[in-house]
C-alpha positions in Angstrom: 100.0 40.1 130.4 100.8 39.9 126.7 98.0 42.1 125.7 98.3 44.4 128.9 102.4 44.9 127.0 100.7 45.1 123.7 97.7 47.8 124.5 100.6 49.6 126.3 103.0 49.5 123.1 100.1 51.2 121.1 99.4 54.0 123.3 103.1 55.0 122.7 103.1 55.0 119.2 102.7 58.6 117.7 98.9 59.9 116.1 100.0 59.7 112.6 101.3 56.0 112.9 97.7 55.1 111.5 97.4 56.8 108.9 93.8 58.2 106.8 92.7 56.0 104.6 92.3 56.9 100.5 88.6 57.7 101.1 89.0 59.5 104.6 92.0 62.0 102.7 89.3 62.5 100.0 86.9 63.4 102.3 88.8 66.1 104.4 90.2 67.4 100.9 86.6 68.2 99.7 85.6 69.5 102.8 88.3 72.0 102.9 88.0 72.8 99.2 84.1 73.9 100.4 85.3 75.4 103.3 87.7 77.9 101.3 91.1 76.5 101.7 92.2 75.8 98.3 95.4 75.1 98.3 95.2 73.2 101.3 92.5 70.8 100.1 94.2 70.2 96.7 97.2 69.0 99.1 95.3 66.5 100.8 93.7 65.4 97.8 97.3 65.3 96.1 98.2 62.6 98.8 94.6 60.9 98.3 95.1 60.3 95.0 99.1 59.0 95.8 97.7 56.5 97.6 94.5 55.4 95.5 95.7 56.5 91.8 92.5 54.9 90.1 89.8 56.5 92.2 87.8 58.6 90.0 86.2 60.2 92.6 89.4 61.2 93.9 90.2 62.9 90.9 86.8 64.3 90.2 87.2 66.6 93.8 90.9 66.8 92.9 90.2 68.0 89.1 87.6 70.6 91.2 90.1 71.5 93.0 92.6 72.7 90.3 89.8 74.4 88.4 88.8 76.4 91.5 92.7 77.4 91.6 92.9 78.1 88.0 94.6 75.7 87.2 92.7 74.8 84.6 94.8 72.2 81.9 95.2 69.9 85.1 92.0 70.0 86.1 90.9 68.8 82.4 93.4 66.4 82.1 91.7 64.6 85.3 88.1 65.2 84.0 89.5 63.6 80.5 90.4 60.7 82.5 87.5 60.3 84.6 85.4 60.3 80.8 87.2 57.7 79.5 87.4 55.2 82.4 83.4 55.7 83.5 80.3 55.4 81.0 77.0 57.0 80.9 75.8 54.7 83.8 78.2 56.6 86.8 76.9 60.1 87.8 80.8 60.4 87.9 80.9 60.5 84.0 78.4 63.7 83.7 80.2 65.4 86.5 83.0 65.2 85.1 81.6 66.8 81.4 80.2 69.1 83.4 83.2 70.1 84.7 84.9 70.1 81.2 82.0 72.3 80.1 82.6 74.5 83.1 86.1 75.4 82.2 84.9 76.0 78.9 83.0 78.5 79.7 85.7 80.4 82.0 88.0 80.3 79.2 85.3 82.4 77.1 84.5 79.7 74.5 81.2 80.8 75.7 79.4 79.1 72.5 81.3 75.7 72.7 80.7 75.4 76.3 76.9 75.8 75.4 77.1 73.2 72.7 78.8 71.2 76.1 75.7 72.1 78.4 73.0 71.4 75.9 74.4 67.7 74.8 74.4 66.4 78.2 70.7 67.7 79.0 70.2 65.8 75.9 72.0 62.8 76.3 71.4 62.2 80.4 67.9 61.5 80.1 67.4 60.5 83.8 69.5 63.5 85.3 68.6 64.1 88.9 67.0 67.4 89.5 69.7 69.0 91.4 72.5 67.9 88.5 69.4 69.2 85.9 69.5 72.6 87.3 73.0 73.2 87.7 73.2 72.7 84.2 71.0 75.3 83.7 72.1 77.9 85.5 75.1 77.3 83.6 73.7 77.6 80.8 71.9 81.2 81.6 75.1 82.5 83.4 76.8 82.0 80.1 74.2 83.7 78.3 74.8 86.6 80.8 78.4 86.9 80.2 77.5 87.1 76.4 75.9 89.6 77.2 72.7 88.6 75.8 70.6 89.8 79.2 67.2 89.1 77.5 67.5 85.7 76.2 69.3 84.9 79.3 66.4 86.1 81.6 64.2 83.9 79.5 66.2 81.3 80.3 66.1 81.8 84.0 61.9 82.8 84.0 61.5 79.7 82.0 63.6 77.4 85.1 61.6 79.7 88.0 58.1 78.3 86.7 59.1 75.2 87.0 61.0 76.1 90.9 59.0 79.4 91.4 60.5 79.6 95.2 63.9 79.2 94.1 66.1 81.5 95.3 69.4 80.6 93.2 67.1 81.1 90.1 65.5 84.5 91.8 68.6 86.1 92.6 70.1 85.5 88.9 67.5 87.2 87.4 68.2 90.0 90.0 71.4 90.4 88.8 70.7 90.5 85.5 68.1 93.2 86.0 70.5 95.0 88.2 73.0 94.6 85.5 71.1 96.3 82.5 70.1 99.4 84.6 66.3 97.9 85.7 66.7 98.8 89.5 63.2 98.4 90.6 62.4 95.0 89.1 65.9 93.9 90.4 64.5 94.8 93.8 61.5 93.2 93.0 63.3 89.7 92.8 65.5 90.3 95.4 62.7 90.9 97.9 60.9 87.6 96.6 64.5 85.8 97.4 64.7 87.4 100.5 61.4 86.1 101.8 62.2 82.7 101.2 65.9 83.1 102.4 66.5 86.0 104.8 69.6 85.3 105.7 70.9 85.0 101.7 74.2 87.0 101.1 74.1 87.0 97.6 70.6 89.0 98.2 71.4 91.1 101.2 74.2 92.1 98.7 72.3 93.3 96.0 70.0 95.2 98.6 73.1 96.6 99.7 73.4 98.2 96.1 69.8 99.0 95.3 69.8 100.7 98.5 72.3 103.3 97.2 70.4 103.8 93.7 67.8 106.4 94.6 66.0 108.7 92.1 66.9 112.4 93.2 70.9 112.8 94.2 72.0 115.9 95.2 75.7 117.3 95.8 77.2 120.3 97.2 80.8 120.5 97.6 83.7 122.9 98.4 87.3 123.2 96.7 90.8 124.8 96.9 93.7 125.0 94.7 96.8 126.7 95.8 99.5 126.8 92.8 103.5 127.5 93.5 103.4 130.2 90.8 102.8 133.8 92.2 102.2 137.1 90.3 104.9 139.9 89.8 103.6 141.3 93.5 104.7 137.9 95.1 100.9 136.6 95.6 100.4 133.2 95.2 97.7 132.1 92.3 95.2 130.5 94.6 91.9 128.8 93.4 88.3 128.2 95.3 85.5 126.5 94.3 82.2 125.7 95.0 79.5 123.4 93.0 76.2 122.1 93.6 74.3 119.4 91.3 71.4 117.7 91.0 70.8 114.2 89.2 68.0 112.7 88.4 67.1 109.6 87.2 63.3 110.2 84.9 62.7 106.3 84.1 65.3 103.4 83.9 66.5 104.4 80.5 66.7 107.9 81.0 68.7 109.9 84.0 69.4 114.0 84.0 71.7 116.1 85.7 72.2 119.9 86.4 75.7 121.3 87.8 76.4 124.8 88.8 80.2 125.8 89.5 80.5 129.1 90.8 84.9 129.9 90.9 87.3 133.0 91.9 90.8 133.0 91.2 92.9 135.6 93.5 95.3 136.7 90.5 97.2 135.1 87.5 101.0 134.7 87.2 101.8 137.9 85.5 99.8 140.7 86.6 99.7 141.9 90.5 96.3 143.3 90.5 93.1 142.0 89.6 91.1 138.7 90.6 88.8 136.7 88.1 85.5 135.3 89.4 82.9 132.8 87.0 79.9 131.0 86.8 79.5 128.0 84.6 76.4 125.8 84.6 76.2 122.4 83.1 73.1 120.5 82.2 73.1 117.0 80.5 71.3 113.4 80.6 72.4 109.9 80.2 70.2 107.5 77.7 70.5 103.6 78.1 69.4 102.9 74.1 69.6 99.2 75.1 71.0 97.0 77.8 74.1 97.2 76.2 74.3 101.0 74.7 74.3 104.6 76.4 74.4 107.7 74.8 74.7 110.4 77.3 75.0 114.6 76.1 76.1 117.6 78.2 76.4 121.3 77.5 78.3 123.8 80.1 78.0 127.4 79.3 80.2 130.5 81.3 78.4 133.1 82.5 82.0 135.6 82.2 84.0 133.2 80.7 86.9 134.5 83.1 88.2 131.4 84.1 86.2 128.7 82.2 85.2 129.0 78.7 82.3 130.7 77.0 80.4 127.3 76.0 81.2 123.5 75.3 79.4 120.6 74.1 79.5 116.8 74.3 78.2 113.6 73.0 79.2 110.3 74.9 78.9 106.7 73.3 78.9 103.8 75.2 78.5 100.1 74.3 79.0 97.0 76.4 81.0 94.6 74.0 81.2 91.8 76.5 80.6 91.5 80.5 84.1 92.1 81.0 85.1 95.3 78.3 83.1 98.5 77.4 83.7 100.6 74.7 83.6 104.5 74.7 84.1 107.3 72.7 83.2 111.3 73.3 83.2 114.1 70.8 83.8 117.2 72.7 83.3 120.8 70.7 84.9 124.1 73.1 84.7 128.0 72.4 85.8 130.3 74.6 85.6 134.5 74.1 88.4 136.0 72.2 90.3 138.5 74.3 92.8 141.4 72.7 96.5 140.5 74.6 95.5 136.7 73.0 97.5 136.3 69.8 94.9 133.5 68.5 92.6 134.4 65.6 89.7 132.6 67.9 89.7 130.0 70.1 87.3 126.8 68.7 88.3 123.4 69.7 87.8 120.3 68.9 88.1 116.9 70.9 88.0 113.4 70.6 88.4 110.3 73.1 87.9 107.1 73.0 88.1 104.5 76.2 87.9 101.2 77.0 86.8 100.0 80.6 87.9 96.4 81.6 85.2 95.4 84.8 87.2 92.7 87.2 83.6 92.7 89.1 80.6 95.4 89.0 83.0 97.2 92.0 86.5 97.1 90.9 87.3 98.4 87.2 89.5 100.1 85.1 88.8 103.1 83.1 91.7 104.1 80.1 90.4 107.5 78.2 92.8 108.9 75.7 92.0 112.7 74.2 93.2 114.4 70.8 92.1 118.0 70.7 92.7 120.5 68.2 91.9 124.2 67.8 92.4 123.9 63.9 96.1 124.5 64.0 97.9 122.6 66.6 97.3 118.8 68.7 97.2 118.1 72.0 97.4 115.1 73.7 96.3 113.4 76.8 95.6 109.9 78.5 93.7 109.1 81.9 93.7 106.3 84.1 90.8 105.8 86.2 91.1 102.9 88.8 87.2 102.3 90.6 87.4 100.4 93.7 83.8 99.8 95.8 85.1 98.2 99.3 81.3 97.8 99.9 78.5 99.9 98.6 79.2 102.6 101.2 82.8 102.9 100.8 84.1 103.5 97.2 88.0 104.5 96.3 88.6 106.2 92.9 92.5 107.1 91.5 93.0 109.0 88.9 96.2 109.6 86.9 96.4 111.6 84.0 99.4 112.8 81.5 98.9 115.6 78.6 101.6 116.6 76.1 100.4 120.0 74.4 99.9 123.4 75.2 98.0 125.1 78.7 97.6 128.6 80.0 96.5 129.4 83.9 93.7 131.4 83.2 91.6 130.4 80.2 90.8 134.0 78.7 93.4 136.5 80.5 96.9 137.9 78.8 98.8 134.3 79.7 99.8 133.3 76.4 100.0 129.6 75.5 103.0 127.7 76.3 104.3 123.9 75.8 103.9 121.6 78.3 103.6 118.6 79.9 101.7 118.1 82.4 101.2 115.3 85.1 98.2 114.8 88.1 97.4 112.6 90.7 93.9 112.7 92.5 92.2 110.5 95.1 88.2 110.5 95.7 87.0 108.3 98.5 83.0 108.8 99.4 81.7 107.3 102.5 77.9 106.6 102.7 76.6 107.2 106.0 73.6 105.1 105.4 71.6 104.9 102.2 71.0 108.3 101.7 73.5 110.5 103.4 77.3 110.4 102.1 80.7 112.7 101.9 83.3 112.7 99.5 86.8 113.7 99.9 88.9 114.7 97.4 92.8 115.6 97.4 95.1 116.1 94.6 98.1 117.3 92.8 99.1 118.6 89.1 102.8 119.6 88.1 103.2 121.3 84.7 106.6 120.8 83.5 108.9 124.0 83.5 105.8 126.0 84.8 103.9 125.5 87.6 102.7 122.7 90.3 99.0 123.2 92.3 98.0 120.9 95.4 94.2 120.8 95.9 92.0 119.5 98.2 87.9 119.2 98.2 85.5 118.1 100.4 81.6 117.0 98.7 78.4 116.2 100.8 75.9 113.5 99.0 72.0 113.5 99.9 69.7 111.1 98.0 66.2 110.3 98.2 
């Protein structure tokens, strides 16, 4: 009777009346950490740790936990402490200068986190294999992010001799290669993961990308401009366009390109009569000098020079500085055929712009491009934003904002005189692959010119590679 009363006592207390042990919190902490639910996990371990304050395994998942939240000065705090209450004789000790070393290397002390790596490959003499190699592949992602792709392939080739059916160690090199512009042996790796691991993400990924990088691309596209200006008849200035380009990419270093933009213009804002119609053709190619520098070149000439001018010229450098920032800067030279109502002596121009690009990942960036250009008498200046956005390889998002503070016309070489102005634009691109070859890009817009005019525009581009 007494235990019949005391069984039925129990089955009327609530769940939570015995409550997870220390080790049982630590457990479910970790697993939810793993699982992707960081701040729930760092909870659980919170409580853990409450209850168990000397645990240093506690704190090791805990200290993980913070450092996978970015929050980084607790998380070393806790590996600190782990360090100084273990010795060389817990695996809990190296995990936890690991994870020191780790942090190091997120804050960008690239070079002291290497020092980190390298002193506990020396000191832990009988590291377990697993423990070995993560260390390594520390190591080489950190040579990556210095940007120093072929010491850091070394690196990996030297690990993938001694694992050769590794995929971890197959798809860094992949990326590596995919990052420095060597497309086919990047497939070549990705493949050899793939076989071992079919079902790898990281690897049907990058297939994903390499898919979409094909040698021959070709474009043809359609565009309209309608501006809120109108001619001394009442006609609107309306603009229609229509390119078609070729790129194609030689070797791995060296990629060219063709462009042909063939333009008519209705009228201009002063005259009622008269339409303008132009050809200009662009031809140009991109260099990769090193993993880390391109030089690319392009030169457009005007078959009328009606609308667009006569010729122009440019040379673009880039240089990689680190994985996260590239430098840029383009010297642009412009003439353009005199005409008699122009009150210019001639019409030369000069530009220059530098750019940075700050890379959040290889599919979301940042591009800032300012512009000075001159014709020998006057400045004008301008500034573009560029904002890249890849959803996936077949769906890509571009923005574009852009400001200039000088002087414009409407038609390059007709009687418009130049004026002052500022001028603002928005524009959207967003291209959808079909499948690896096949893809259309649509492209609306809008420019307002302060005190003078405001166009809408809208384009439409198909994409065919092979």
């Amino acid at each position: 009777m007494r235990n019949a009363v005391l069984f039925s006592v129990l089955m009327l207390l609530p769940l939570n009346t015995f409550a997870a042990s220390p080790l049982e919190l630590m457990n479910e902490g970790r697993m939810k950490l793993y699982r992707g639910d960081i701040a729930e996990g760092i909870s659980v371990l919170e409580e853990a740790r409450r209850l168990d304050s000397g645990n240093l395994y506690i704190k090791y998942n805990l200290a993980k936990g913070y450092s996978w939240d970015n929050r980084w000065d607790r998380a070393l705090k806790l590996y600190s402490e782990i360090v100084a209450a273990s010795g060389p004789a817990e695996q809990v000790y190296w995990d936890a200068r690991f994870g020191i070393a780790q942090i190091t290397s997120w804050e960008k002390k690239y070079d002291e986190a290497l020092q980190m790596y390298y002193e506990i490959l020396r000191l832990y003499k009988n590291a377990p294999k697993g423990f070995k190699l993560d260390i390594n592949l520390a190591i080489g992602d950190i040579l990556s992010w210095k940007t120093d792709y072929d010491e850091s392939v070394r690196h990996f080739k030297a690990l993938l001799k001694e694992d050769p059916d590794n995929p971890v160690i197959l798809n860094r090199i992949s990326k590596i290669y995919l990052w420095g512009g060597e497309y086919s042996i990047s497939r070549e790796f990705t493949e050899r993961a793939l076989k071992l691991d079919p079902d790898d993400s990281a690897s049907l990924e990058r297939k994903r990308v390499l898919d979409q990088i094909k040698p021959f691309t070709v474009m043809a596209g359609y565009d309209y401009t309608w501006y809120d200006v109108s001619n001394s008849g009442g006609n609107n200035v309306q603009v229609q366009r229509a390119v078609q380009g070729l790129t194609w990419q030689y070797s791995t270093p060296l990629r060219f390109f063709a462009f042909a933009d063939e333009v008519f213009q209705n009228t201009n804002d002063v005259e009622q009569d008269g339409s303008y119609y132009d050809v200009s053709c662009a031809l140009g190619a991109a260099y990769r000098i090193n993993p880390l520098t391109y030089l690319s070149g392009r030169t457009d000439f005007s078959a009328k020079a009606e609308i667009y001018p006569r010729f122009s010229g440019e040379m673009t450098l880039t240089r990689k500085v680190t994985s996260n920032i590239d430098l840029m800067g383009t010297y642009k030279y412009t003439y353009d055929r005199l005409h008699d109502a122009q009150e210019l002596d001639d019409k030369h121009y000069h530009l220059l712009s530098p750019g940075i690009v700050f890379y959040y990942s290889r599919f979301i960036y940042n591009r800032i491009q300012f512009y000075v250009e001159t014709d020998t008498r006057d400045l004008f200046y301008s500034v573009m934003l560029n904002q890249y956005l890849a959803l996936n390889p077949e769906n890509i998002i571009q923005f574009y904002l852009f400001l200039s503070q000088g002087r414009s016309y409407l038609v390059y070489s007709d009687s418009t005189v130049f004026r002052e102005t500022t001028t603002y634009s928005a524009s959207i691109a967003y291209t959808h692959f079909f499948n690896s070859s096949v893809g259309i890009e649509f492209t609306p817009g809008i420019t307002a010119s302060v005190g003078n005019y405001s166009n809408y525009h809208a384009g439409i581009n198909f994409i065919l590679k092979w």
